[in-house]
N, C-alpha and C positions, 0 to 999 in steps of 0.2 A: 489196228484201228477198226472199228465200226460204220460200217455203212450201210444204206439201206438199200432196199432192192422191193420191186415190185413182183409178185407169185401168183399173182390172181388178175384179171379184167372180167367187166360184166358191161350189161348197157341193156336201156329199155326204153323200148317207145309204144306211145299209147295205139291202142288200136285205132284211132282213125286217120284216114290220113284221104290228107287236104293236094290234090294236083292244082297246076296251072290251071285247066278248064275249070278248077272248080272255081278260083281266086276271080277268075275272070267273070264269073255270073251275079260277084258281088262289087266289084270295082271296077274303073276306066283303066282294062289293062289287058294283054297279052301273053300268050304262053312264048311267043319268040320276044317278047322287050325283058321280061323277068330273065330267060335263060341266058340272052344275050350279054343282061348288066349284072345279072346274081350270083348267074351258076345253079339256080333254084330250079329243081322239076318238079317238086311234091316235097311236104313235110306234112308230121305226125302233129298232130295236135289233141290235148289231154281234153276228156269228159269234161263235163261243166261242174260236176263233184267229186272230180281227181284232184288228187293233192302232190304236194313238191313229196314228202314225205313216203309216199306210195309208192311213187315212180322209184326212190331212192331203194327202196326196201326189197323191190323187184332186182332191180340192176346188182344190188348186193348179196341176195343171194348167190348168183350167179357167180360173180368172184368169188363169193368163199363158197362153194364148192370147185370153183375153177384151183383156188389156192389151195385143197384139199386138207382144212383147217376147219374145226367146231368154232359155234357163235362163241363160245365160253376163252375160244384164243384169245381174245379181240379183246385191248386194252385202252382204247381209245380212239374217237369216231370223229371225225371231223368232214364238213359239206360246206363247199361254195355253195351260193345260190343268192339270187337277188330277190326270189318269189316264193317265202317261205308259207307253211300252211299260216302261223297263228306269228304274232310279235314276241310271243313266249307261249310255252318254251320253246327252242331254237330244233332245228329239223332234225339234229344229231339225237338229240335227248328221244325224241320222239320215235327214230328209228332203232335207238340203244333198245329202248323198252320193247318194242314191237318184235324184235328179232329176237329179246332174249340174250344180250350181250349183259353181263353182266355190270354191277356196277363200274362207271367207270368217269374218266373226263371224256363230254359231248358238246361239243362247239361250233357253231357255221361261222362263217366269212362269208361278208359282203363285199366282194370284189369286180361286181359286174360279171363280165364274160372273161375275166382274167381270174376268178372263183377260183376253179380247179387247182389252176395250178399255185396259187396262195396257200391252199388248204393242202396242196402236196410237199411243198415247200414247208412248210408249217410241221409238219409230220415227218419229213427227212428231218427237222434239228432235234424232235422229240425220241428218235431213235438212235439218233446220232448219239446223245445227253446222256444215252441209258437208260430214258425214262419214261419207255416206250417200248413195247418185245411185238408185237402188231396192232398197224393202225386201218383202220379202215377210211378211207377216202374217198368221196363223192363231188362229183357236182353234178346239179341238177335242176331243172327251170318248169316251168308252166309258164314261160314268157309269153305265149300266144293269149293273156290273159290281161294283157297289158297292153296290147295292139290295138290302134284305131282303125279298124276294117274300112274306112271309106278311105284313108292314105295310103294311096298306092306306091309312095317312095320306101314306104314302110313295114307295112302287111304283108308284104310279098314274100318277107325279108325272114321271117320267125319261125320257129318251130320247138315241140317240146321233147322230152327226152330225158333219162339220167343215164349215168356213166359212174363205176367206180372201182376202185383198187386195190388191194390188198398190199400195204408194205410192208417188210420182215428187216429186221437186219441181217446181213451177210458178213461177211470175211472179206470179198471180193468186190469190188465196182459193181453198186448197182446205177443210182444216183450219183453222178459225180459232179453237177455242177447247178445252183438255181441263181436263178436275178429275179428279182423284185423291182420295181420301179409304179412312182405316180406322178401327175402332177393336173391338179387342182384347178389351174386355170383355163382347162380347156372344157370346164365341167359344161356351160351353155352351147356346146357341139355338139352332147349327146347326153341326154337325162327324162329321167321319169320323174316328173311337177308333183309326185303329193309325197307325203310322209307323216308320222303320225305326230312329229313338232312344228309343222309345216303345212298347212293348202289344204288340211286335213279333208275342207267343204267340198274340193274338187272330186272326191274320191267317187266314185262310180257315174261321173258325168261324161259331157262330149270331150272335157280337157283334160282328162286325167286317160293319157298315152305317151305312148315313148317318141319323144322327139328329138329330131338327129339331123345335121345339116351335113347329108352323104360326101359331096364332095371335100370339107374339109375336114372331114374323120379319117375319108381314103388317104390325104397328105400326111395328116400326121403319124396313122398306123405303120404305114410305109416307111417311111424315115425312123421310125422309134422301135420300131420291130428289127429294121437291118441292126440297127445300132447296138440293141439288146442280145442279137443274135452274135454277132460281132467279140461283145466283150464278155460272153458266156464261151466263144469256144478259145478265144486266146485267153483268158483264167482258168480252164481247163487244159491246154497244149494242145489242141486238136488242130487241124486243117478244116477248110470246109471239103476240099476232097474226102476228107476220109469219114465223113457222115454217111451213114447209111440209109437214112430216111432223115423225110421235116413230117411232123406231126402238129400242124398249125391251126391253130383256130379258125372254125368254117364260116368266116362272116361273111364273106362274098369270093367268087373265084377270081375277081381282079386282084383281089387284096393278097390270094394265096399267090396269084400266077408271079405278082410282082415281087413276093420274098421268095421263087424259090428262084428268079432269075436272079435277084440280088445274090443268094448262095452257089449261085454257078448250079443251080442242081435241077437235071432235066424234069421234068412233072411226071415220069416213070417212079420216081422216087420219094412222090408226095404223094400221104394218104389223103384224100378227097373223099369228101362226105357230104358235100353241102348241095350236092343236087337231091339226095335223097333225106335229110335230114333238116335242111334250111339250115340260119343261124338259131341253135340252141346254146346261145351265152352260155353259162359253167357246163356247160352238159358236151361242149363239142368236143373237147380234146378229147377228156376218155371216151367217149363214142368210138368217134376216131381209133384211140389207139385200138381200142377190141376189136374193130372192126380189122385195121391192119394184121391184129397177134390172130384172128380167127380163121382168115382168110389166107395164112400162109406167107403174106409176104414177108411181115417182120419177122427174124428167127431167130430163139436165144442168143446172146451175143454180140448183136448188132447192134450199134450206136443211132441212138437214136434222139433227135430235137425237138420239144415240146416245145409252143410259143403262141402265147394269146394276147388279148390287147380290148381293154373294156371301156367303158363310161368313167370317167371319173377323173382324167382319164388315167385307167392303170395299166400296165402289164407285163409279162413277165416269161421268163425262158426256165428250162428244165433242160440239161442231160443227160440222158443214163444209156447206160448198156444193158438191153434187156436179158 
């Protein structure tokens, strides 16, 4: 059987970056109320004429020479992301041509901050199928473009960034296990008001920002994240003992501190990013994981748990053994 495996990680953030004392010179806010509720110290936020696409092309290079593979390997590109450059064409197409991948299938996924791992998931059945020899995978955001700077529930909270991966089939367990999940009616707990069949008028006004009602995003992540995690490792035959790492989406440290007490797993064991990156929706897991594969702690071999959770509301789990 066929399966897929990830060979490469990359990640990019913009040159600037945004601290608490900065947040604080433009909102009613603090460097100890942020740390205290977010986990946020500083996050990077993109030029005012950087694009989702940029960031993605950066971040990919990295992986494919991390993966020690030519753009010419690369047989299909696929990108979470909620803040594409244009409505068309879609950020994959844009990055296929810019890199030099050859013809190929290029598609993003609108998943929220559940992006990634949609668009990973996505790419594990395309190699699985046979119809797929490597994929490249992104997520990536310029969500700080979407923020209303005078909401201090909210601004505090964003940051930009890409992340991506390289997957190959293998022989062996790379990917062994994804969950998918949505549901639709919790969309007025967390969503961005305009679209271009929709609000279209609001767009560059005081009302076109991302609005989120925090306290009952925390309840529901919470409970639907255990739940996900849950039926990802007994579909798999895992324990939670025998997980090696959580690799979770960085939307706030309460929301990580509280899955990794749900999986019994001490915070020695969870990559954390979100004081130095904020929440960058599609962009945090693989941050995340490069940061862990770079840094040494991850090491071939180790089982490791991806799990994010977006607007809409979506989200979803990955196992693999790296």
């Amino acid at each position: 059987m066929t399966y897929s495996r990830i060979v490469g990680t990359g990640r990019y953030l913009p040159e600037q970056i945004m601290t608490n004392a900065d947040v604080e010179k433009i909102v009613d806010t603090s460097d100890e109320w942020i740390r205290t509720r977010t986990g946020v110290e500083r996050r990077h936020v993109c030029a005012p004429d950087q694009t989702t696409s940029e960031m993605c092309i950066e971040a990919a290079k990295i992986a494919i020479e991390d993966a020690g593979i030519d753009v010419t390997d690369i047989d299909m590109v696929i990108t979470g992301t909620t803040t594409p450059d244009l409505i068309f064409p879609n950020v994959s197409t844009l990055v296929q041509h810019k890199l030099g991948i050859p013809a190929c299938p290029a598609f993003s996924l609108e998943a929220a901050c559940t992006g990634f791992i949609y668009a990973l998931t996505t790419a594990d059945k395309f190699i699985k199928a046979g119809e797929a020899k490597c994929v490249l995978v992104m997520g990536a955001e310029c969500i700080t473009k979407l923020v209303d700077w005078t909401d201090r529930n909210t601004c505090v909270l964003f940051g930009d960034g890409a992340g991506a991966v390289i997957l190959q089939p293998s022989e062996e367990h790379g990917i062994i296990s994804c969950h998918l999940g949505a549901d639709g009616q919790y969309k007025d707990l967390l969503y961005y008001p305009v679209g271009q069949s929709s609000n279209l008028a609001l767009a560059g006004t005081a009302d076109a920002n991302i609005i989120m009602s925090g306290n009952e995003v925390f309840k529901v992540a919470v409970k639907t994240l255990g739940k996900i995690a849950a039926e990802t490792l007994e579909d798999a035959g895992v324990t939670k003992e025998e997980l090696d790492w959580l690799v979770p989406h960085q939307a706030n440290i309460r929301i990580i501190q509280a899955m990794a007490k749900r999986l019994e797993m001490p915070m020695e064991k969870v990559i954390v990013t979100v004081q130095d990156h904020g929440n960058t929706s599609a962009a945090s897991v693989p941050m995340a994981l490069d940061v862990g594969i770079r840094d040494g702690r991850i090491k071939p071999g180790q089982l490791v748990l991806m799990e994010a959770f977006g607007g809409g509301f979506t989200w979803g789990s990955v196992l693999m053994r790296l």
